[in-house]
Each structure stands twice: as structure tokens, then as C-alpha cells.
C-alpha positions as a printed NumPy array, in Angstrom:
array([[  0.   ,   0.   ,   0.   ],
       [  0.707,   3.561,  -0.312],
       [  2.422,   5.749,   2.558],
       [  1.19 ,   9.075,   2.924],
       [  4.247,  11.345,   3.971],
       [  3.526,  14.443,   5.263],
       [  5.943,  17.398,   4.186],
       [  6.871,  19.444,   7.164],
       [  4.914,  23.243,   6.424],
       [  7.062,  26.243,   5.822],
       [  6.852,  28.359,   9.02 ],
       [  5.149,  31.441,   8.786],
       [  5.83 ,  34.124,  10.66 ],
       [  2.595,  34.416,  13.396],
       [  0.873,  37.528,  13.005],
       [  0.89 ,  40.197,  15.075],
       [ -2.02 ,  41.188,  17.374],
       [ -2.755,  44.535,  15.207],
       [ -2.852,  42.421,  12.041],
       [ -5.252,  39.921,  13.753],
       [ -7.286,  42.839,  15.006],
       [ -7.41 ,  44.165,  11.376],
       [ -8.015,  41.177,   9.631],
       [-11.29 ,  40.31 ,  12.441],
       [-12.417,  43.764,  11.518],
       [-12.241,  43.244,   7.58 ],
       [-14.529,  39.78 ,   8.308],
       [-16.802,  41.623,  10.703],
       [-17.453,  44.511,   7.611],
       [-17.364,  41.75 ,   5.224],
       [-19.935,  39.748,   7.64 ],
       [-22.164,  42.534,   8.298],
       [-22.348,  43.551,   4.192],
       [-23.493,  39.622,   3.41 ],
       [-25.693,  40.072,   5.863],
       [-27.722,  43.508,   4.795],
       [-27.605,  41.851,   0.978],
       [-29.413,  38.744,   2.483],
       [-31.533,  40.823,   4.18 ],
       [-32.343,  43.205,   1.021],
       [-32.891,  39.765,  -0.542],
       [-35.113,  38.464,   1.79 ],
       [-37.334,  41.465,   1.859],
       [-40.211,  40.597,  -0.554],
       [-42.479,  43.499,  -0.284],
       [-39.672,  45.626,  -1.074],
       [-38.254,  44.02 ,  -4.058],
       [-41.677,  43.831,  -5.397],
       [-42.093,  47.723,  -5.061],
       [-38.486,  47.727,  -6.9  ],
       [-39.527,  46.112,  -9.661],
       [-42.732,  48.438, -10.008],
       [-41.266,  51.609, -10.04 ],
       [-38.641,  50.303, -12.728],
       [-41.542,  49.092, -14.908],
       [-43.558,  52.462, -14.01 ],
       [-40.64 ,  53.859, -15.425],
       [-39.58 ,  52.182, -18.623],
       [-43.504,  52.472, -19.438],
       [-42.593,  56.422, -18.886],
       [-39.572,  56.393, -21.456],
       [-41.639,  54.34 , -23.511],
       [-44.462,  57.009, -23.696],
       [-42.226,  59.851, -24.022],
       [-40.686,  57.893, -26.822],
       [-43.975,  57.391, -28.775],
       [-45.173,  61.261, -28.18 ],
       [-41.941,  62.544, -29.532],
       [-42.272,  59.987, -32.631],
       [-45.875,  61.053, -33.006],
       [-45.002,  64.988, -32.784],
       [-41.947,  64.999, -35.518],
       [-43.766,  62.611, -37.458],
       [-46.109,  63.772, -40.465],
       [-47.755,  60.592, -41.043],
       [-50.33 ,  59.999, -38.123],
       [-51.565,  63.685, -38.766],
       [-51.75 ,  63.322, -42.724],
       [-53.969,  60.189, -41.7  ],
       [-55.563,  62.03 , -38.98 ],
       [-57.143,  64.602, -41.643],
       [-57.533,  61.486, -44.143],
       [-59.839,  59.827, -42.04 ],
       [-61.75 ,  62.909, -40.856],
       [-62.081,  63.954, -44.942],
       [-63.607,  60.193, -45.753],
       [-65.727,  60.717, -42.553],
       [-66.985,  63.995, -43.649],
       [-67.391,  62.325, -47.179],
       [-69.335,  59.296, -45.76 ],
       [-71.761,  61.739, -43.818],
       [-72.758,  64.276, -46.667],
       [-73.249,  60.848, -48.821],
       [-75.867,  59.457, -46.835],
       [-77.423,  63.077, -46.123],
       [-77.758,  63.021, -49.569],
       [-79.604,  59.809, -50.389],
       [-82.1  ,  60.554, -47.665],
       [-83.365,  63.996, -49.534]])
């Protein structure tokens, strides 16, 4: 069978107390962020909330998007007055049958 050796380590210096000290406090803020993005997760109502004030707002870009095409577009007036002309036309044709 096979021997497992085990190769002695390299030593390491031990760390100081400061950099233990500094190194607990980068966990603890690294801790404490995890935790307030678990929480944000977590946090249904609010997420739902989130995701209807982005949709209230692309449906806002959206609008402004279509007014602006409609306003520097001359096609939706051109058919505006079209179909107000046939209208008219339609009207004074059956006015005129009925005399």
C-alpha cells in the first residue's frame, strides 16, 4: 500500500495582534455587508415595489418615446385629416340619399 508522507509546512511568521485585530475587523465589515444583501434579498415586499417603479418607469420612457415619434412625425396627422375627410365624405353621402 501507499504511505502518505507528510511534508513538514514552511513556518510562517505568526501575526501580530494589530494584524489579527485588522483582519477580524475586515470579516466583521465583510460579515455585516453579506448580511444587509441577504436581508435586502429576503425582503419581498420591497423588491416587489423595486420592480414596479422600474416598470412604471420604462412604461414612462416608452411614452415619451412614442409622443416625440408622433409629434416629428407627419404621417399619423396626414392620416388624422384622411380619415376625418372620408368621414366627412361618408356623412354628406348618406345626407344626400335621404333627400
Amino acid at each position: 500500500m501507499s504511505e502518505k508522507t507528510t511534508e513538514p509546512k514552511p513556518t510562517e511568521p505568526k501575526p501580530t495582534i494589530e494584524e489579527l485585530r485588522a483582519e477580524i475587523q475586515q470579516t466583521r465589515t465583510e460579515l455585516g455587508e453579506t448580511v444587509q444583501a441577504l436581508a435586502a434579498k429576503a425582503d419581498v415586499k420591497a423588491r416587489a415595489l423595486d420592480q414596479v417603479e422600474h416598470a412604471k418607469q420604462r412604461v414612462r420612457v416608452a411614452a415619451g418615446e412614442a409622443q416625440q415619434r408622433v409629434r416629428t412625425s407627419p404621417v399619423p396627422l396626414a392620416l388624422v385629416v384622411a380619415g376625418v375627410a372620408a368621414l366627412v365624405g361618408v356623412v354628406l353621402i348618406i345626407r344626400g340619399r335621404k333627400r
